[in-house]
C-alpha positions as CSV (number, residue, x, y, z in Angstrom):
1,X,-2.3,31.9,19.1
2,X,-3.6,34.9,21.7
3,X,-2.5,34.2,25.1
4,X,-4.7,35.6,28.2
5,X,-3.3,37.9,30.4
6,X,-3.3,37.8,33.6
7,X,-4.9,41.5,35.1
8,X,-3.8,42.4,38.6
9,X,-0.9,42.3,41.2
10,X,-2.5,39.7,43.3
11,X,-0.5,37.1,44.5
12,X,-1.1,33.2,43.5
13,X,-1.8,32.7,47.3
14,X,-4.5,34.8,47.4
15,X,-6.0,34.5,44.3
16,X,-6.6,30.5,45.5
17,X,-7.8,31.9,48.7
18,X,-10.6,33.9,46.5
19,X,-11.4,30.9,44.5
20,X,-11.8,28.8,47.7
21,X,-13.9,31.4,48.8
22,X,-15.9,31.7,45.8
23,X,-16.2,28.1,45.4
24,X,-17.8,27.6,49.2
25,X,-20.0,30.2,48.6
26,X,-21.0,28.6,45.3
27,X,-21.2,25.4,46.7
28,X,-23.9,26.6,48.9
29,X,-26.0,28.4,46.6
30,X,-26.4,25.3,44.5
31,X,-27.5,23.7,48.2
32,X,-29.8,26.4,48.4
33,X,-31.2,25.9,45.0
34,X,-32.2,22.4,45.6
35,X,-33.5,22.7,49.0
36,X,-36.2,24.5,48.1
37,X,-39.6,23.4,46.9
38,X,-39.8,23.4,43.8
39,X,-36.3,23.2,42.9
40,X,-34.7,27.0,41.8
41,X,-33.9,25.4,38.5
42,X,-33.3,29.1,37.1
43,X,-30.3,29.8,39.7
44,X,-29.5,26.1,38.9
45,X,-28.6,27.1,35.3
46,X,-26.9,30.1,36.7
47,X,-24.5,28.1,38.4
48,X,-23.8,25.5,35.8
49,X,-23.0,28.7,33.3
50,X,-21.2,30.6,35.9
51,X,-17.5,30.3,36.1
52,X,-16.4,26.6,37.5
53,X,-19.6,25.1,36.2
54,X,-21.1,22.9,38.7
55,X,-17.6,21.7,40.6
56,X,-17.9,18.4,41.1
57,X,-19.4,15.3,39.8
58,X,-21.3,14.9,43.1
59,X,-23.1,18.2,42.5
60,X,-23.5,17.0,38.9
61,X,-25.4,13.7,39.6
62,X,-27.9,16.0,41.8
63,X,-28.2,19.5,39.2
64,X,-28.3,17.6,36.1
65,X,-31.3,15.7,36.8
66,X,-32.6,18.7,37.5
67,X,-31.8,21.0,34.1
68,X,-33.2,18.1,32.3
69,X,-36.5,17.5,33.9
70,X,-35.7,13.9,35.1
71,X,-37.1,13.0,37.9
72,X,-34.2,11.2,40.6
73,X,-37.0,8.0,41.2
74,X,-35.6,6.4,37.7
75,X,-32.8,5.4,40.0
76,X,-35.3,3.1,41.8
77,X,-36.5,1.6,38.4
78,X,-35.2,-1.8,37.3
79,X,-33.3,-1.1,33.4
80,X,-34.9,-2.3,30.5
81,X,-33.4,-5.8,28.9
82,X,-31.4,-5.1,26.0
83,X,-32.0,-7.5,23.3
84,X,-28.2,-7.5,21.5
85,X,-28.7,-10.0,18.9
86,X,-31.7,-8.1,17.4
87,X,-30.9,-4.9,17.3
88,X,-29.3,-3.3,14.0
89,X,-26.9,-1.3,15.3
90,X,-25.5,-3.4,17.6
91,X,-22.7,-4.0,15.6
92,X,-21.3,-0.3,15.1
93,X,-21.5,0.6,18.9
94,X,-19.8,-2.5,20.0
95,X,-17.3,-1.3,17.3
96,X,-17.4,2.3,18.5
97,X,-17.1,1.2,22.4
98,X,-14.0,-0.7,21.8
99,X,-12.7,2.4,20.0
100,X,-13.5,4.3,23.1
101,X,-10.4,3.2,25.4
102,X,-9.2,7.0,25.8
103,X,-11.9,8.3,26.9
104,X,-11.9,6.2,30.0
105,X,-9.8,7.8,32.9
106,X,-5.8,6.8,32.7
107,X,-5.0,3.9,34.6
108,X,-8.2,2.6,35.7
109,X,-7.9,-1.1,36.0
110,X,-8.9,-3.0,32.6
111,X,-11.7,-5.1,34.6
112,X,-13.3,-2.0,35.6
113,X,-13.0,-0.3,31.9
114,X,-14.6,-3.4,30.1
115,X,-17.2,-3.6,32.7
116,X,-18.3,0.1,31.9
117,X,-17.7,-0.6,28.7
118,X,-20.8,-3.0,28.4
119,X,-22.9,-0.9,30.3
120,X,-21.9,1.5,27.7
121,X,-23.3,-0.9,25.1
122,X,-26.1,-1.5,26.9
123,X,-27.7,2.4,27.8
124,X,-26.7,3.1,24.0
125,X,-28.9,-0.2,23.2
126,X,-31.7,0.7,25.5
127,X,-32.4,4.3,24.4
128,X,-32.6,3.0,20.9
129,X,-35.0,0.4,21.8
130,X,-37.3,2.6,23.3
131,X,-37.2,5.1,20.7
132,X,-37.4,3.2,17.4
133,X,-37.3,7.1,15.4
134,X,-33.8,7.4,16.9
135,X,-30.8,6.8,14.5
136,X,-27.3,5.5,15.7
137,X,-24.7,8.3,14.5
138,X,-20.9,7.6,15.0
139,X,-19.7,9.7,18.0
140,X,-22.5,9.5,19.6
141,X,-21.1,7.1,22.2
142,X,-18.4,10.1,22.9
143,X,-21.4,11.8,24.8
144,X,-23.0,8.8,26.5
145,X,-19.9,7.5,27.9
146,X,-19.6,11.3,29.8
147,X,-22.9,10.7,31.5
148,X,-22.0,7.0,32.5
149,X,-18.7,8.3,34.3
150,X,-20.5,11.1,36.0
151,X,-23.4,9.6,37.2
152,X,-23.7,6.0,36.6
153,X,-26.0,3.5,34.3
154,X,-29.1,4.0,35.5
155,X,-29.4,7.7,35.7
156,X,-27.4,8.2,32.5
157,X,-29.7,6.0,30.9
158,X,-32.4,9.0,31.4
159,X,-30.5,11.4,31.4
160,X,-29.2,10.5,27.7
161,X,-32.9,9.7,26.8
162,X,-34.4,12.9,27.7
163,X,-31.1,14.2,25.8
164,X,-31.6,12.2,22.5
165,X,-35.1,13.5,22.4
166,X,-34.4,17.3,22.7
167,X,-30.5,18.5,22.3
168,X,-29.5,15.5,20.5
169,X,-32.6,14.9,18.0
170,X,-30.8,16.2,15.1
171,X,-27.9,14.2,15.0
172,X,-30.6,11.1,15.4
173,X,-32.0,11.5,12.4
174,X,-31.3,8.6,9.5
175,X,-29.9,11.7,7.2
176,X,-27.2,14.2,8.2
177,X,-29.9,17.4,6.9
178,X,-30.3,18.9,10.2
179,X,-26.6,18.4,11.2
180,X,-25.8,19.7,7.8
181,X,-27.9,23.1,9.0
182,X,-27.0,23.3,12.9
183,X,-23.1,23.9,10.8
184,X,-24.3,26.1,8.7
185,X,-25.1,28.5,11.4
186,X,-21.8,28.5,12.4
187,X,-20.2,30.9,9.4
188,X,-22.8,33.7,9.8
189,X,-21.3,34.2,13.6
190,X,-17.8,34.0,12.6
191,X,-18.9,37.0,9.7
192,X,-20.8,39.0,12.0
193,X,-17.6,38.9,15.0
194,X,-14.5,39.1,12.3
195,X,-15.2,39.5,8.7
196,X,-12.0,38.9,7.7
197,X,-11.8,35.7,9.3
198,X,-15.1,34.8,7.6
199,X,-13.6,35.7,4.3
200,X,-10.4,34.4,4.6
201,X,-12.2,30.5,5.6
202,X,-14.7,31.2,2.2
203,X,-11.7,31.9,-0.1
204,X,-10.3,28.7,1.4
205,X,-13.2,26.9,0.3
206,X,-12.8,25.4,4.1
207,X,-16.5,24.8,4.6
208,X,-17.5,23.4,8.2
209,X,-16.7,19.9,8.3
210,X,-13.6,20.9,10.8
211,X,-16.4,21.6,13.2
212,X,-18.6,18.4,12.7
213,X,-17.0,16.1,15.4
214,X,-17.4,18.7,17.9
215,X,-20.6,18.9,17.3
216,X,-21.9,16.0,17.3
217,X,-20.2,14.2,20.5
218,X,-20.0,18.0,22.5
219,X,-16.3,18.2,22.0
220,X,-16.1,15.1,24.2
221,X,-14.1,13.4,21.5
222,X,-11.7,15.8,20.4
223,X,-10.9,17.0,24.3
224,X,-8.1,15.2,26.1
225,X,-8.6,16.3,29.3
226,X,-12.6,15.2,30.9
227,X,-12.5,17.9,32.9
228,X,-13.0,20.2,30.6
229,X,-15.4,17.9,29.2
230,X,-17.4,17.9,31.9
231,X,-17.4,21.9,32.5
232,X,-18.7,22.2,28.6
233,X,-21.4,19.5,29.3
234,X,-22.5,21.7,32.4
235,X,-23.0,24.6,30.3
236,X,-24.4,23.1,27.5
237,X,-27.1,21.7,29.4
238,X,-28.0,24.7,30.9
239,X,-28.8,26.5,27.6
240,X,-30.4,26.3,24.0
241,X,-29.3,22.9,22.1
242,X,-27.5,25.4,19.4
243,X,-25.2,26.5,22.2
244,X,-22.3,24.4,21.2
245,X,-22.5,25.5,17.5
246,X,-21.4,29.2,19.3
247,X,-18.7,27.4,21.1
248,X,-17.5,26.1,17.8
249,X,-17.3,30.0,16.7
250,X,-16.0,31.1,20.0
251,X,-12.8,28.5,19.0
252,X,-12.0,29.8,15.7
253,X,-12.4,33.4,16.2
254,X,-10.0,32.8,19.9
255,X,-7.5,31.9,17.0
256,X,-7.6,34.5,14.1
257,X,-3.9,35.1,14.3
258,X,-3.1,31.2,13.4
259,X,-6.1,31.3,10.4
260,X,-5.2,34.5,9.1
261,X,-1.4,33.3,9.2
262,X,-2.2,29.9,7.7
263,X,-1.6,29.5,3.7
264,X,-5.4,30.0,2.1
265,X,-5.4,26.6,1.5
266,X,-8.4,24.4,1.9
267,X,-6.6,21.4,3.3
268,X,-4.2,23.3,5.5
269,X,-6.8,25.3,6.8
270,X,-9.2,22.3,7.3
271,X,-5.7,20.7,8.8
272,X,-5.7,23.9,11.2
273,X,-8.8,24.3,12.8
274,X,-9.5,20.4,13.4
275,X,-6.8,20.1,15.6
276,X,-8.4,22.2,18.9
277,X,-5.4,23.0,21.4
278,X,-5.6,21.9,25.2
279,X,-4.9,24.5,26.4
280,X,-7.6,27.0,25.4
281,X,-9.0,29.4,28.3
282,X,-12.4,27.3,28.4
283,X,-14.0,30.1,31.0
284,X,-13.5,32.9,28.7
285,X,-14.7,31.3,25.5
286,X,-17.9,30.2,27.8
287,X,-18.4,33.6,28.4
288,X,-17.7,34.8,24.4
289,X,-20.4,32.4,23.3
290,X,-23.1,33.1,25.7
291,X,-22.3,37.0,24.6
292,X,-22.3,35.6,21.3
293,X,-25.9,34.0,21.7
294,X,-27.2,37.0,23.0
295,X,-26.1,39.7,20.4
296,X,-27.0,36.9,17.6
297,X,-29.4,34.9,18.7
298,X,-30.5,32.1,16.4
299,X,-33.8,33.6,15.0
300,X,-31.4,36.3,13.3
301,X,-29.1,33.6,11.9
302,X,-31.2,31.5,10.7
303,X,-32.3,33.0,7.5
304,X,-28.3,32.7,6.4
305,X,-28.5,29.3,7.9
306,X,-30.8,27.4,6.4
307,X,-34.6,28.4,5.5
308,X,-36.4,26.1,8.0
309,X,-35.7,26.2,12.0
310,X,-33.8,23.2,13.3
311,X,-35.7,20.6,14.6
312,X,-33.6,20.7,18.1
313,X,-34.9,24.1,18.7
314,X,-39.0,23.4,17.7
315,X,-38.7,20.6,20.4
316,X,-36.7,22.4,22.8
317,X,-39.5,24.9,23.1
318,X,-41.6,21.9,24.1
319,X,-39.4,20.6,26.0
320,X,-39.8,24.1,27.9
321,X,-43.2,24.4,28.2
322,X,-43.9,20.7,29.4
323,X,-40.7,21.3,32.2
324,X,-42.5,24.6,33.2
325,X,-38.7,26.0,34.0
326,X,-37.6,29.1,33.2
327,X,-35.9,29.0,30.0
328,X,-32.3,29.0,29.8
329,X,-31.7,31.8,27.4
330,X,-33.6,34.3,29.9
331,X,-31.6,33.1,32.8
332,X,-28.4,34.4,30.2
333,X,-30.4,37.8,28.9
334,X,-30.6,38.8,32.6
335,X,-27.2,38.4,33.5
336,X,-26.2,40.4,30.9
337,X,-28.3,43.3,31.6
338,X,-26.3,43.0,35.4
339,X,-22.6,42.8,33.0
340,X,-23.5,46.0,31.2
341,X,-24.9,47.3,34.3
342,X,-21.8,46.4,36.1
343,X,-19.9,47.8,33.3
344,X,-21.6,50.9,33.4
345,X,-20.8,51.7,37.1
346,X,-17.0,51.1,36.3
347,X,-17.1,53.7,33.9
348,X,-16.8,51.4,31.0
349,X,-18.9,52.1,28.0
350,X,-21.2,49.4,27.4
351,X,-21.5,50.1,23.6
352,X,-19.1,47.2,23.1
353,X,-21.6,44.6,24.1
354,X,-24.5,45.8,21.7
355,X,-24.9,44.5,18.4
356,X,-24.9,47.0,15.5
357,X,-27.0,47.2,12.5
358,X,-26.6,44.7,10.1
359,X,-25.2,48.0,7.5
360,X,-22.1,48.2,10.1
361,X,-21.6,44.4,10.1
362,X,-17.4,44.8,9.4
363,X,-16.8,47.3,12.5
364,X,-18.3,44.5,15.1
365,X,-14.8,43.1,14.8
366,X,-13.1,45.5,17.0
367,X,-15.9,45.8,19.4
368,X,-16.5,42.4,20.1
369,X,-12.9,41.5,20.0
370,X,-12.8,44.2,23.1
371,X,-15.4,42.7,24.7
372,X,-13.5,40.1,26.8
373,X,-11.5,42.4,28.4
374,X,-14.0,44.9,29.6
375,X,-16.8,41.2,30.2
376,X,-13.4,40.3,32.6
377,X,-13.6,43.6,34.7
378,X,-17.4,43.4,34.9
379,X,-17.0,39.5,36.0
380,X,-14.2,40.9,39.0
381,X,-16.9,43.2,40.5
382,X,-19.8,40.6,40.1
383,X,-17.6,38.4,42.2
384,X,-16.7,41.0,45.0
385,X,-20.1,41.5,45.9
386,X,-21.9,39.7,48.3
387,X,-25.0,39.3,46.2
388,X,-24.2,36.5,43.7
389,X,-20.9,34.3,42.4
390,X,-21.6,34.4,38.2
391,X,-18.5,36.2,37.5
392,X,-18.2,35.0,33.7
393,X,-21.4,35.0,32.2
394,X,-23.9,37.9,33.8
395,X,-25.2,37.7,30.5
396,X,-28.6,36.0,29.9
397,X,-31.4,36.8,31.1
C-alpha cells in the first residue's frame, strides 16, 4: 500500500508549533463565521472541508446546525413520544442498537452506554414517525449514533431529520434502486483516474458491493477510530450528498498497488477492498475527492451511472434553494481556482488538475496520480499566508 512522505526538514517541534498556530487561527475564523448576521455559512463549509475539519465536538454542535439549516431553538422543544410497541421497525433497531456496542467510546461505563443506547432507539423511532415515506435500512443506526455522541438527543434528532430527508433519502427508500445507482457512479471515477485499475476490478467481476456499507452508514461502521469518523462527517456535510461515493473512489485508487497485486479473483478482490485500513492519510484523500468532484462532477457521470439523476441530488437542490446558502460545490470550485492559482505562482504547471477529453481518458492516470503531490505544495503556501487556513482543499468554488 503507498505510504505518504513526509516533504521537508522541519522538525516535529515545530511542525506542532505550525499546527497550534494554524488551529487558533482556525479556531477563530469559525468564531468569526458565526458572529456575524446572517451566519457566513459559505466560510462555514470552508472550514469543515479544510484540513482538521471543524476540531472539536464543541465547534461541531454550533457549525453543524448551521450547514444543515437547523435552526439551534429545537433544543428548547420538548421530543416527540415515541410509540415502541406500534411501530414496525422497532424490532430491527432495537436489534441493530444492541449490535452497536463498538461504536460507543472504550470504557465508558455500561449505565451510561445503555442509557444512550435508548435514546438511540428513540431519535431512530421518532424520525420515522414523523416521516411515514422513510424506510428503516440496516446501518442506518451507524450514522445516527455519530450525531447522538456529538451533540446530544435533541439536536441530533433534527439534525438526523433534516439529514434523512436530503443526503440520506436514498438509502430510505423501501427498494435498494437508488442505492443500487449512487454505486454505480462509483466505477466511471475509478476509469476516468486509473484505467487499469477499472479494468482489472471488471475482469474480476468485483462489482460494488465492497463499497455498500460505507456508503450507506458514511464509513461510520467500518472505521475503528470516531475520530476519523467525525472529520468525514464534517466534510460530508459540507458538500453534495454524492460526496462520499468520491471518497469510496478516492480509497481504492490510494491502493492500486494491493488491487493490481491481488489474484483477479472476484472473492479475493471483494475480500481486499472490504477490509479499509486504519491507517489511511484521511486529509489527503479529502483533498483527492473534492479534486475528484470537481474534474468529474456528477452531471458527467451520470449517463455511465444510471439514466435518471439520483433522487439525493433533485432534493439537494431544494434543499439549497429553500436554505438560501451558498452551495457547497461553489465554495469547492473557488478554492480550486486559488490551488491552481497557488500552483501557478510556484512554478508548477497546473495542467495536472484539468480534466482531459474524454478521447485521452487512459493518460489521466499519470496526471491525477501527480496531483497530490503538487495539491500538497499548493496547500503549504495557502497555509503561510495570512489570508486564509484551507490548506487541503482550495478546490471548490
Amino acid at each position: 500500500m503507498k505510504k505518504s512522505r513526509n516533504v521537508g526538514t522541519s522538525s516535529p517541534v515545530n511542525g506542532k508549533q505550525d499546527w497550534d498556530t494554524r488551529r487558533k487561527r482556525k479556531i477563530a475564523d469559525i468564531t468569526q463565521a458565526l458572529s456575524v448576521s446572517p451566519v457566513d455559512v459559505a466560510a462555514l463549509r470552508r472550514m469543515a472541508i479544510s484540513e482538521g475539519g471543524l476540531l472539536t465536538d464543541e465547534i461541531r454542535c454550533q457549525v453543524w446546525p448551521k450547514l444543515l439549516n437547523v435552526p439551534l431553538d429545537v433544543l428548547n422543544q420538548e421530543p416527540d413520544t415515541v410509540d415502541r410497541e406500534n411501530n414496525k421497525d422497532y424490532n430491527q433497531v432495537l436489534l441493530d442498537v444492541q449490535r452497536s456496542l463498538r461504536r460507543f467510546p472504550p470504557g465508558m461505563p455500561d449505565e451510561q452506554r445503555e442509557g444512550l443506547q435508548e435514546e438511540l432507539i428513540d431519535i431512530i423511532l421518532r424520525v420515522l414517525q414523523r416521516n411515514p415515506q422513510l424506510h428503516y435500512y440496516q446501518g442506518y443506526h451507524d450514522i445516527v449514533v455519530t450525531f447522538l455522541l456529538v451533540v446530544g438527543e435533541r439536536l441530533a434528532t433534527a439534525l438526523v431529520e433534516k439529514l434523512s430527508t436530503h443526503h440520506l433519502r436514498d438509502f430510505m427508500d423501501p427498494t435498494m434502486d437508488n442505492t443500487k445507482h449512487i454505486l454505480n457512479y462509483l466505477m466511471p471515477i475509478i476509469e476516468r483516474v486509473n484505467p487499469e485499475v477499472h479494468d482489472f476490478m471488471q475482469q474480476a467481476e468485483v462489482g460494488t458491493v465492497f463499497a455498500l456499507s460505507w456508503l450507506i452508514t458514511w464509513f461510520g461502521h467500518v472505521l475503528s477510530d470516531f475520530r476519523h469518523v467525525v472529520r468525514l462527517y464534517d466534510f460530508f456535510l459540507a458538500c453534495h450528498p454524492l460526496m462520499p461515493i468520491y471518497f469510496a473512489a478516492v480509497i481504492v485508487l490510494y491502493r492500486e498497488e494491493e488491487v493490481l497485486e491481488c489474484e483477479c479473483d472476484m472473492a479475493m478482490v471483494h475480500h481486499l477492498l472490504s477490509q479499509i485500513p486504519q491507517d489511511l492519510p484521511y486529509e489527503t484523500l479529502i483533498s483527492r475527492a473534492g479534486d475528484l468532484f470537481v474534474q468529474f462532477p456528477p452531471s458527467e457521470l451520470a449517463r455511465e451511472a444510471a439514466s435518471h439523476e439520483s433522487m439525493a441530488s433533485s432534493t439537494f437542490k431544494d434543499f439549497e434553494l429553500a436554505s438560501a446558502q451558498q452551495r457547497p460545490d461553489s465554495v469547492l470550485r473557488r478554492r480550486r481556482r486559488q490551488k491552481q492559482a497557488a500552483l501557478e505562482s510556484s512554478g508548477v504547471s497546473s495542467v495536472v488538475a484539468v480534466a482531459q477529453p474524454s478521447a485521452a481518458r487512459r493518460f489521466v492516470r499519470l496526471a491525477v496520480m501527480g496531483l497530490t503531490v503538487a495539491l500538497g505544495a499548493a496547500a503549504l503556501a495557502v497555509v503561510n499566508t495570512a489570508l486564509e487556513w484551507a490548506p487541503k482543499l482550495d478546490l471548490f468554488p
